[in-house]
N, C-alpha and C positions, 0 to 999 in steps of 0.2 A: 636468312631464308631468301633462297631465291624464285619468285612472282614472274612469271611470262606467259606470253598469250601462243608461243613459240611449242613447238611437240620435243625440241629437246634444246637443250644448253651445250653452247657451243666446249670443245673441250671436255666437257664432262660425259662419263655415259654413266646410263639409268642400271643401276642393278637391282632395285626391285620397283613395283607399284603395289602401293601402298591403299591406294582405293579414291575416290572422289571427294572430295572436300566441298563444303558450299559455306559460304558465307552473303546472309540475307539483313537491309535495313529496310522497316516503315517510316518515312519521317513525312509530319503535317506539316503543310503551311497554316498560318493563323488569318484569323479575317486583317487584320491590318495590312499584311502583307498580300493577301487577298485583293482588298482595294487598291496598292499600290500596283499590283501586277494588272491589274485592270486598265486603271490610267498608264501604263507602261504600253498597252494593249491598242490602245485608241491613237498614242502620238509618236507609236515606234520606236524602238530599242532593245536595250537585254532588259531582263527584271533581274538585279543581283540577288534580291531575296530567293525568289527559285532557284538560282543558280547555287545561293551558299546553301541552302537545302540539299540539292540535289548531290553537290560536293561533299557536304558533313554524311550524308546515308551513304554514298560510294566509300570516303575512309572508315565507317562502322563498317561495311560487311567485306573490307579487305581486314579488317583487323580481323574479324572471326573468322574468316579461310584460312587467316596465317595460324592464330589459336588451334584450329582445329589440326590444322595440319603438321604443331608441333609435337600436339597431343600423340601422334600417330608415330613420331619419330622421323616424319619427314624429310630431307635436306631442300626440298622446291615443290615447288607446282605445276607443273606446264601444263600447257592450253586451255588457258586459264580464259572464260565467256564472261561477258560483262553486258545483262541487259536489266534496262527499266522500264519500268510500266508505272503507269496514273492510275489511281484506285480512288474512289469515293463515291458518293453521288454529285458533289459539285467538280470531283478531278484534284482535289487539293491535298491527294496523300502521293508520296512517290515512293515506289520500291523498285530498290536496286538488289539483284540478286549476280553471285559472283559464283562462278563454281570452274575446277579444275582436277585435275589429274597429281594427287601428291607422291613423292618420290623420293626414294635418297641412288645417293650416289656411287661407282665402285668409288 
Protein backbone atom coordinates (compact mmCIF):
# COMPACT_ATOMS: atom_id res chain seq x y z
CA UNK A 1 0.00 0.00 0.00
CA UNK A 2 1.14 3.06 -1.05
CA UNK A 3 0.65 6.44 1.61
CA UNK A 4 1.54 10.01 0.24
CA UNK A 5 0.74 13.41 0.91
CA UNK A 6 1.63 13.83 -3.12
CA UNK A 7 -2.04 13.98 -5.62
CA UNK A 8 -0.37 11.31 -7.67
CA UNK A 9 2.52 8.57 -7.73
CA UNK A 10 5.29 9.07 -9.88
CA UNK A 11 4.97 6.21 -12.78
CA UNK A 12 1.85 5.09 -11.95
CA UNK A 13 -1.46 6.46 -13.10
CA UNK A 14 -4.93 6.53 -11.17
CA UNK A 15 -7.68 4.43 -12.91
CA UNK A 16 -10.15 4.82 -10.50
CA UNK A 17 -11.05 6.82 -7.04
CA UNK A 18 -12.14 4.95 -4.85
CA UNK A 19 -13.58 7.63 -2.37
CA UNK A 20 -11.88 9.17 0.95
CA UNK A 21 -10.40 7.23 3.63
CA UNK A 22 -9.89 8.76 7.31
CA UNK A 23 -8.14 7.27 9.84
CA UNK A 24 -8.67 8.92 13.55
CA UNK A 25 -6.66 8.25 17.09
CA UNK A 26 -7.65 9.82 20.85
CA UNK A 27 -4.86 9.16 22.96
CA UNK A 28 -4.49 10.58 26.88
CA UNK A 29 -1.64 11.58 28.65
CA UNK A 30 -1.95 10.40 32.42
CA UNK A 31 -1.25 12.66 35.35
CA UNK A 32 2.30 11.33 35.83
CA UNK A 33 3.18 12.27 32.66
CA UNK A 34 1.35 15.37 33.27
CA UNK A 35 3.70 16.55 36.08
CA UNK A 36 6.61 15.53 34.22
CA UNK A 37 5.62 17.70 31.13
CA UNK A 38 5.00 20.40 33.52
CA UNK A 39 8.53 20.40 34.98
CA UNK A 40 9.70 19.95 31.35
CA UNK A 41 7.61 23.19 30.97
CA UNK A 42 9.42 25.55 33.55
CA UNK A 43 13.30 24.24 32.63
CA UNK A 44 12.94 23.85 28.77
CA UNK A 45 13.13 20.99 26.47
CA UNK A 46 10.98 18.30 24.47
CA UNK A 47 8.58 16.29 26.89
CA UNK A 48 9.20 12.65 25.34
CA UNK A 49 6.08 11.42 26.94
CA UNK A 50 3.94 13.88 24.74
CA UNK A 51 5.93 13.19 22.13
CA UNK A 52 5.59 9.14 22.24
CA UNK A 53 1.93 9.91 22.74
CA UNK A 54 1.53 11.92 19.94
CA UNK A 55 3.63 9.36 17.73
CA UNK A 56 1.79 6.10 19.12
CA UNK A 57 -2.10 8.07 18.08
CA UNK A 58 -0.37 9.22 14.39
CA UNK A 59 0.82 5.20 13.86
CA UNK A 60 -3.10 4.20 15.07
CA UNK A 61 -4.92 6.33 12.64
CA UNK A 62 -2.20 5.54 9.65
CA UNK A 63 -3.02 1.87 10.39
CA UNK A 64 -6.86 2.57 9.98
CA UNK A 65 -6.53 4.80 6.64
CA UNK A 66 -4.52 1.79 5.43
CA UNK A 67 -7.33 -0.74 6.86
CA UNK A 68 -9.92 1.16 5.49
CA UNK A 69 -8.43 1.72 2.36
CA UNK A 70 -7.84 -2.09 1.78
CA UNK A 71 -11.10 -2.81 2.61
CA UNK A 72 -12.16 -0.75 -0.56
CA UNK A 73 -9.74 -2.55 -2.74
CA UNK A 74 -7.44 0.22 -2.92
CA UNK A 75 -3.64 0.04 -4.41
CA UNK A 76 -2.71 3.92 -2.30
CA UNK A 77 -3.93 7.04 -1.05
CA UNK A 78 -2.79 10.30 -2.21
CA UNK A 79 -3.12 13.49 -0.63
CA UNK A 80 -3.11 12.07 2.18
CA UNK A 81 -3.73 15.57 5.36
CA UNK A 82 -2.36 14.90 8.66
CA UNK A 83 -3.76 17.28 11.44
CA UNK A 84 -3.92 17.41 15.38
CA UNK A 85 -5.74 18.97 17.92
CA UNK A 86 -5.66 19.02 21.94
CA UNK A 87 -9.03 18.10 23.34
CA UNK A 88 -9.90 18.10 27.07
CA UNK A 89 -10.58 20.49 29.75
CA UNK A 90 -6.86 20.47 31.05
CA UNK A 91 -5.40 19.89 27.06
CA UNK A 92 -4.21 16.29 28.03
CA UNK A 93 -5.97 14.33 25.11
CA UNK A 94 -4.48 14.47 21.38
CA UNK A 95 -6.25 13.55 18.25
CA UNK A 96 -4.72 12.91 15.27
CA UNK A 97 -6.76 12.64 12.33
CA UNK A 98 -5.48 11.33 8.75
CA UNK A 99 -7.63 11.40 5.75
CA UNK A 100 -6.87 10.86 2.00
CA UNK A 101 -7.88 10.24 -1.40
CA UNK A 102 -7.88 6.03 -1.97
CA UNK A 103 -7.01 4.58 -5.27
CA UNK A 104 -5.77 1.77 -7.49
CA UNK A 105 -3.84 1.65 -10.20
CA UNK A 106 -4.04 0.99 -14.32
Amino acid sequence: MILTTTQNVEGREVQDYRGIVVGEAITGANFVKDIFASVRDLVGGRSGAYENELNNARKIAFKELEEDAMAIGADAVIGIDIDYEVLGQSNGMFLVSISGTAVTFK
